[in-house]
C-alpha positions, 0 to 999 in steps of 0.5 A: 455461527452466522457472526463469523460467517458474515465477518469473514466475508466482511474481511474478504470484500475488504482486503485487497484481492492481488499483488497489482494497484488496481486490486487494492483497497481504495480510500475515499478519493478512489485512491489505493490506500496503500499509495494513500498511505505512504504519500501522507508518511513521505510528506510527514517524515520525509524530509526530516529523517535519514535512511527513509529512501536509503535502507533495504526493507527486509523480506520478512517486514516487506511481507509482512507489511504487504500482508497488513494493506492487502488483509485490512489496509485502513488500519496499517499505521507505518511508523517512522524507524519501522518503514522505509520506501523499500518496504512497499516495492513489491506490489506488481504495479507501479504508481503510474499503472503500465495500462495507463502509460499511453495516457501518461506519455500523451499528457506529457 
């Protein structure tokens, strides 16, 4: 039908296109959702919960939630005891962007 037709194509413009920071969706800051989202997670459980920087994310639950930003990154929810920073480490691109690091260094 014409509903399923738009709806997909909804969903592709939506989700993120590649594996890079620059391809993810943004928030209304212009920020990828994904760094969006686990600064607001950090700032809230960061401190007061062990393990969040220490445990190894396993590769079914780092695919999976890298699969959950790129498809639809406005309703991923991490939640404490389900995520830990190792969790989102395989996204190719670091927070400060490889093509920005002369700018990085000349701000310095």
């Amino acid at each position: 039908t014409d509903f399923s037709l738009w709806y997909t194509d909804i969903q592709k413009a939506a989700g993120g296109k590649g594996n890079t920071l620059k391809d993810q969706q943004l928030s209304r800051n212009d920020i990828p959702i994904i760094v969006d989202s686990c600064i607001a997670f950090i700032t809230q459980y960061g401190l007061g919960h062990e393990g969040i920087y220490r445990k190894n994310g396993a590769k079914s639950r780092i695919k999976l939630l890298m699969e959950e930003f790129r498809k639809d990154a406005r309703n991923v929810k991490l939640r404490i005891g389900d995520n830990f920073i190792e969790d989102v480490t395989d996204i190719d691109d670091p927070i400060f962007m490889a093509d920005l690091h002369p700018f990085w260094r000349e701000a310095a």
